[in-house]
C-alpha positions in Angstrom: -64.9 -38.7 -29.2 -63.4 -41.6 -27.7 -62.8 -42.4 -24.0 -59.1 -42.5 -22.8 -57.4 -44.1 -20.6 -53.9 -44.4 -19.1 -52.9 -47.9 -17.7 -49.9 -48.0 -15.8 -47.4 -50.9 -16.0 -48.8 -51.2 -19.4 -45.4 -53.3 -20.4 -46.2 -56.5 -17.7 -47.8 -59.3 -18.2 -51.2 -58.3 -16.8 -50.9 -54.9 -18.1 -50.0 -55.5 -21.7 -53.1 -58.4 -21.6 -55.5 -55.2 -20.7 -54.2 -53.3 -23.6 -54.8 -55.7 -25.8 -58.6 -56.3 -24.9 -59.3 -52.7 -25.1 -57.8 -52.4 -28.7 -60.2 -55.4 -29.7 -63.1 -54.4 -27.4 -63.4 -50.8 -27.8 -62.4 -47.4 -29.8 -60.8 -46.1 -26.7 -57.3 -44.4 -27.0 -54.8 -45.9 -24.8 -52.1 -44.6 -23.0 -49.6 -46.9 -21.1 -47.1 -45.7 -18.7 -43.9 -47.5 -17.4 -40.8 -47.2 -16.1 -39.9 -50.6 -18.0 -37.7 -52.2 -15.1 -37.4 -56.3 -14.9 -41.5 -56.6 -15.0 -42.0 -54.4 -17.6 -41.2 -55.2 -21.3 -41.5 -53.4 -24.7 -41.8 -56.5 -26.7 -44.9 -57.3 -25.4 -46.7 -54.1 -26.8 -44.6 -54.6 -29.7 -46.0 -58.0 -30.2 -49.7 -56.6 -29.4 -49.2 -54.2 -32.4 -48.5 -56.7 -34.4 -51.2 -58.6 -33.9 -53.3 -55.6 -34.6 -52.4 -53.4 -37.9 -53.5 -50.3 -36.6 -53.4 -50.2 -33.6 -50.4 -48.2 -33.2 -52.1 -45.0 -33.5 -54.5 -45.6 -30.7 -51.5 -46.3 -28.2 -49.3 -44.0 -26.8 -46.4 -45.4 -24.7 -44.5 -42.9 -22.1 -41.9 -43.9 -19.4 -42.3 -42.7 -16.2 -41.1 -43.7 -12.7 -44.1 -43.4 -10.4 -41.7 -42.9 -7.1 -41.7 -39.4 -8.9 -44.8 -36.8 -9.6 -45.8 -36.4 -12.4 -44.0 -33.5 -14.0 -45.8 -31.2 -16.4 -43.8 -32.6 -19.7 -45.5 -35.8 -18.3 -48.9 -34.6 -17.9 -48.8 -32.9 -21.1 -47.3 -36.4 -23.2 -50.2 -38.5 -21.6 -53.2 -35.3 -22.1 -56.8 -36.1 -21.0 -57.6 -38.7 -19.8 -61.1 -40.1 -18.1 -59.7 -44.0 -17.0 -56.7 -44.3 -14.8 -56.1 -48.5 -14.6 -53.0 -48.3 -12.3 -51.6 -51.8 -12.3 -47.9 -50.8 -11.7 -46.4 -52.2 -8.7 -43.2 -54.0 -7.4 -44.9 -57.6 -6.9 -42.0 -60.0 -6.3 -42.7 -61.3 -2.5 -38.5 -62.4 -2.1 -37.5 -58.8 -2.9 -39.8 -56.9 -1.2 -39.0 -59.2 2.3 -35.4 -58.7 1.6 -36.1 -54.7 0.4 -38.9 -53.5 2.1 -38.6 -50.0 1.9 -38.2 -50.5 -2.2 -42.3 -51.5 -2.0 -43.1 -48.9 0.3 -41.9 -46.5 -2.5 -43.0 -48.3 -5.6 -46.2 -49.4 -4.2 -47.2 -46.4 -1.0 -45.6 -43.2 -2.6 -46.1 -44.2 -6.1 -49.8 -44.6 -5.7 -49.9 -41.5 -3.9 -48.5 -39.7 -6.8 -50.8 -41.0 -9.4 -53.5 -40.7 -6.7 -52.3 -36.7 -6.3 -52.0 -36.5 -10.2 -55.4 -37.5 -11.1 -57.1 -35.2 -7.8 -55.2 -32.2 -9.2 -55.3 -32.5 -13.4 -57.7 -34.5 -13.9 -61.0 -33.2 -11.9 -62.7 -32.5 -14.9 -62.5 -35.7 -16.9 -62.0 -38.1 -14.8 -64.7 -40.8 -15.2 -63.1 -43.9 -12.6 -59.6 -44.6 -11.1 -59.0 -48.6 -10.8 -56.2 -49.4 -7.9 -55.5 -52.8 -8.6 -54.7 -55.1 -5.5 -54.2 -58.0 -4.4 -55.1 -61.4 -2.8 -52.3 -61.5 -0.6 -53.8 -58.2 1.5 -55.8 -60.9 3.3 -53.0 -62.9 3.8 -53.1 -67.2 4.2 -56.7 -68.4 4.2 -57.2 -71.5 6.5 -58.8 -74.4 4.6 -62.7 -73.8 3.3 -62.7 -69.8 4.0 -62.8 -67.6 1.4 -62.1 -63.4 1.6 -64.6 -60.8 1.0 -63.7 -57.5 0.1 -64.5 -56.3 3.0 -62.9 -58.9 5.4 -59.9 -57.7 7.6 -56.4 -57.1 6.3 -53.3 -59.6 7.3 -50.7 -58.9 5.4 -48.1 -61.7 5.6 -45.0 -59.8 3.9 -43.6 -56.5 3.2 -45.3 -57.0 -0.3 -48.7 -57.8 0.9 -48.2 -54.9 3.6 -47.6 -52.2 0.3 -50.4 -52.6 -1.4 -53.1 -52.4 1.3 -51.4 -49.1 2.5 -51.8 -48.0 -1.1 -55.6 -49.3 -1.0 -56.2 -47.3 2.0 -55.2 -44.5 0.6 -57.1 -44.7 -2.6 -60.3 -45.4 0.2 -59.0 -41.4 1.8 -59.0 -40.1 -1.6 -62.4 -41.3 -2.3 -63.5 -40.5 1.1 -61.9 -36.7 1.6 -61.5 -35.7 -2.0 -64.4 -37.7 -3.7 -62.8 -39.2 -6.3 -64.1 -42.1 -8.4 -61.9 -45.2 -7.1 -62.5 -48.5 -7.2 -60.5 -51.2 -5.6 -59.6 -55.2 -7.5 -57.9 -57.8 -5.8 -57.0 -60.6 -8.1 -56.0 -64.3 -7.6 -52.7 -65.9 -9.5 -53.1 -64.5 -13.0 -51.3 -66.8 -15.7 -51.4 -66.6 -19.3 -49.2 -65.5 -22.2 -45.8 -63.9 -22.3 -45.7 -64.0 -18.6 -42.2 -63.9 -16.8 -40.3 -67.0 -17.6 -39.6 -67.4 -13.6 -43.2 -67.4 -12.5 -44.6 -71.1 -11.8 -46.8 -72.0 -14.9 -44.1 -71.1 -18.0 -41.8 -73.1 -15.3 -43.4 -76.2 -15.4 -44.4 -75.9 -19.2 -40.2 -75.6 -19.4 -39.5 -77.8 -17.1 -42.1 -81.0 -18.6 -40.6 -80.3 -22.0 -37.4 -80.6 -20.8 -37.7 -83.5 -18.4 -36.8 -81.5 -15.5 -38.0 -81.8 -12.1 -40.3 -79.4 -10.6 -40.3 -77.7 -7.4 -43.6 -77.7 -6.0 -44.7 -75.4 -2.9 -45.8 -77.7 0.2 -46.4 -77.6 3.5 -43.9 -78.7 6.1 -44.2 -82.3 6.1 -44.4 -82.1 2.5 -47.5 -83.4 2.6 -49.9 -81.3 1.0 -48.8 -79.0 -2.1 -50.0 -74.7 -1.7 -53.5 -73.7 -3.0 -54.7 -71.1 -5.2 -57.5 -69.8 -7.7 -55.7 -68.9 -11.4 -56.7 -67.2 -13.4 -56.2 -66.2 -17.2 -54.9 -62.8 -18.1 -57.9 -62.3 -20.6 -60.4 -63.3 -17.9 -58.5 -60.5 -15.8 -58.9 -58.0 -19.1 -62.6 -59.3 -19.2 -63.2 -57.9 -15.5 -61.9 -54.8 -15.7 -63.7 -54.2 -18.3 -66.7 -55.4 -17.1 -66.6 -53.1 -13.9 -65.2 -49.8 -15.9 -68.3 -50.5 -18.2 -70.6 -49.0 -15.7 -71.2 -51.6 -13.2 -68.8 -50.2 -10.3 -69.5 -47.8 -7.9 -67.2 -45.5 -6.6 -65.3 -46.2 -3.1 -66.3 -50.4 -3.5 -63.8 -53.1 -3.6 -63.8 -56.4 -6.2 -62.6 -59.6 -6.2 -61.6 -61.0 -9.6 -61.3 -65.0 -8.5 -60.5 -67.5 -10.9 -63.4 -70.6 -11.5 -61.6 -73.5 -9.5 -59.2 -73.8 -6.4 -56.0 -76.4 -7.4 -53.0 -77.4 -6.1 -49.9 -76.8 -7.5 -49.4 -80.1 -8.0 -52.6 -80.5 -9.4 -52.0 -77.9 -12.0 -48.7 -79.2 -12.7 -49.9 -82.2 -13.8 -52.6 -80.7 -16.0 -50.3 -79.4 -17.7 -48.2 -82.2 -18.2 -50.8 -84.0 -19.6 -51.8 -81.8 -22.3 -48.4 -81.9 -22.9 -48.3 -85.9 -23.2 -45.4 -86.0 -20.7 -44.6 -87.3 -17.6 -44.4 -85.0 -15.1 -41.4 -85.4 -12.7 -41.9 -83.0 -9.3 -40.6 -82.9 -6.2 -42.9 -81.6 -2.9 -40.0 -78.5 -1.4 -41.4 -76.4 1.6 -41.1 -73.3 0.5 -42.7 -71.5 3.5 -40.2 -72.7 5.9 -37.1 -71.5 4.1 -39.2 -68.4 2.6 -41.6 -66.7 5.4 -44.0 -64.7 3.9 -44.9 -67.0 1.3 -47.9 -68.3 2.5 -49.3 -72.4 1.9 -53.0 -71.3 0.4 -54.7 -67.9 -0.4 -58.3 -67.5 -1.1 -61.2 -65.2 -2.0 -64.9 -65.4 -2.8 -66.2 -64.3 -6.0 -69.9 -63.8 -5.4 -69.8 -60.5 -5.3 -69.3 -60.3 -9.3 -70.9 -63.1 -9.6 -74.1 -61.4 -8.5 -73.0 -58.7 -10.4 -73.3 -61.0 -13.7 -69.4 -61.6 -14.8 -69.3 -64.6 -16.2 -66.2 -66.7 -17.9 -66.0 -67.3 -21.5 -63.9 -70.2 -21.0 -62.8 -73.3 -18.5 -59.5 -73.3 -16.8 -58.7 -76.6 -18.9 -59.3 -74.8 -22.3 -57.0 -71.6 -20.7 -54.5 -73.8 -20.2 -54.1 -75.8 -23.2 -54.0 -72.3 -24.6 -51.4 -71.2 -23.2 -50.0 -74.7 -23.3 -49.6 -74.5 -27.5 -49.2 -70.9 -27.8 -45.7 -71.2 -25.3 -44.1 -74.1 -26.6 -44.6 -72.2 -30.1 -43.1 -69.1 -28.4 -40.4 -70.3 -26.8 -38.8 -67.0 -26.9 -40.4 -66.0 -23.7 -39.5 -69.1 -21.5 -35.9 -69.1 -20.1 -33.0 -69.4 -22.3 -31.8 -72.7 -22.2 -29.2 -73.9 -19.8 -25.4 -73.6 -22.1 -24.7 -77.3 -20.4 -28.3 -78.6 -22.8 -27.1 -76.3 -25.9 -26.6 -78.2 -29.2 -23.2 -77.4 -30.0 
């Protein structure tokens, strides 16, 4: 029989890239849960389907809002399950500093309920709970370091702050009740039919357009914000990797993308394979927005010991998502009415 396994947040960006790799990489039955607010969206499942005549009948899709248990009409829609890949979260760092108590609930007591779910109805099945985290836990990372999983906590915003209360209580859970968990934190994830506002479809928009774009510096303007990005499949790829037997229980993972850039950096990259000219202006973000924070970092050894290894460059990821955008424009912004042909 096959294995299967309930992803929640199935409908985001990283969350609908997962379901797509396990319909190609395996016979497993899928089950994707969602409350479908502004990060969640149908058409990207519709789109994965598809892509994959078939499909349909190995993926189940239920809404549920997580702030609530799950009820037993829920529990009976979703059945057994032996994977729980709970990637649903409020993530958007502005919101949660101006809403703080909103990420508590999506991010603390949602966890806890999924968390209590599996403890309670799934005891016999259940094979390994994911949490998925995040970089920002650690919080800014002066030049040259790099996180372990293990290094101390710093969360630098209410955002940050959520999901390292919901990591410590996936660590009790595994601890008291002795639960299977595993913990990921992740690096900027970019890729396709991602949310038109985040920074890469913005400058793939804003190069075909000739607009200026905004990049994230420090206060002098000087020197743009770091990170490690990574693809969405590359994400997909280590989950997998880790749910394929090579986790143990109560042990954290960093999924790290292969190269630190700049923003500018990137920017430009992807002006080039664009053949444009890339028009940018350096904005200090982290004076005007605390809690955004100038460079995050982790180290990757750890599944690089492991054996993960990429399947492709950060230049070919790009260029992919590059081509397949600009022939998608459907999930960039719609266009100012002021540039409309009339």
């Amino acid at each position: 029989m096959p294995k299967r396994i309930l992803v929640t947040g199935g409908a985001g960006f990283i969350g609908h890239c997962l379901i797509a790799s396990l319909l190609d990489e395996t016979d497993a039955e899928i089950v994707s849960l969602d409350r479908l607010d502004t990060s969640g969206n149908l058409n990207r499942l519709a789109e994965v389907l598809e892509e994959r005549p078939g499909a349909a009948t190995r993926l189940k899709v239920v809404w549920h809002d997580l702030k609530a248990p799950l009820n037993e009409s829920i529990r009976h829609i979703i059945g057994q399950i032996h994977y729980v890949l709970h990637l649903a979260a409020g993530s958007h760092v502005d919101r949660s500093i101006k809403y703080p108590l909103e990420f508590v609930m999506d991010n603390v007591v949602g966890t806890c309920n999924l968390l209590d779910y599996a403890r309670e109805y799934l005891s016999d099945s259940l094979e390994l709970f994911l949490y998925f985290s995040t970089d920002e836990v650690f919080g800014p990372a002066p030049e040259g370091v790099f996180y372990g999983e293990d290094d101390r906590y710093r969360a630098g915003n209410p955002y940050a702050a959520s999901k390292a209360g919901a990591e410590e209580l996936c660590v009790s859970f595994e601890n008291t009740y002795r639960m299977p968990i595993i913990i990921t934190h992740t690096m900027n994830v970019f890729g396709q039919r991602q949310h038109p506002e985040k920074f890469m479809p913005l400058v793939i928009q804003s190069v075909r357009d000739n607009i200026e774009v905004p990049i994230h510096s420090n206060p002098d303007c000087t020197q743009a914000g770091k990170r490690h990005y990574i693809h969405s499949h590359d994400v997909a790829h280590a989950v997998q990797f880790l749910i394929g037997g090579v986790a143990q229980s109560g042990q954290k993972y960093n999924i790290v993308g292969q190269e630190e850039l700049d923003n500018l950096q990137l920017a430009q990259m992807i002006a080039d394979i664009m053949g444009r000219k890339l028009r940018y202006k350096m904005v200090d973000f982290h004076s005007s927005r605390p809690g955004h924070d100038l460079r995050y970092a982790l180290s990757g050894e750890k599944m690089k010991n492991l054996g993960f290894i990429y399947h492709k460059r950060i230049g070919e990821r790009l260029a992919e998502v590059v081509e397949w955008t600009l022939k998608n424009p459907r999930w960039l912004r719609p266009a100012p009415a002021s540039t409309m042909k009339k």
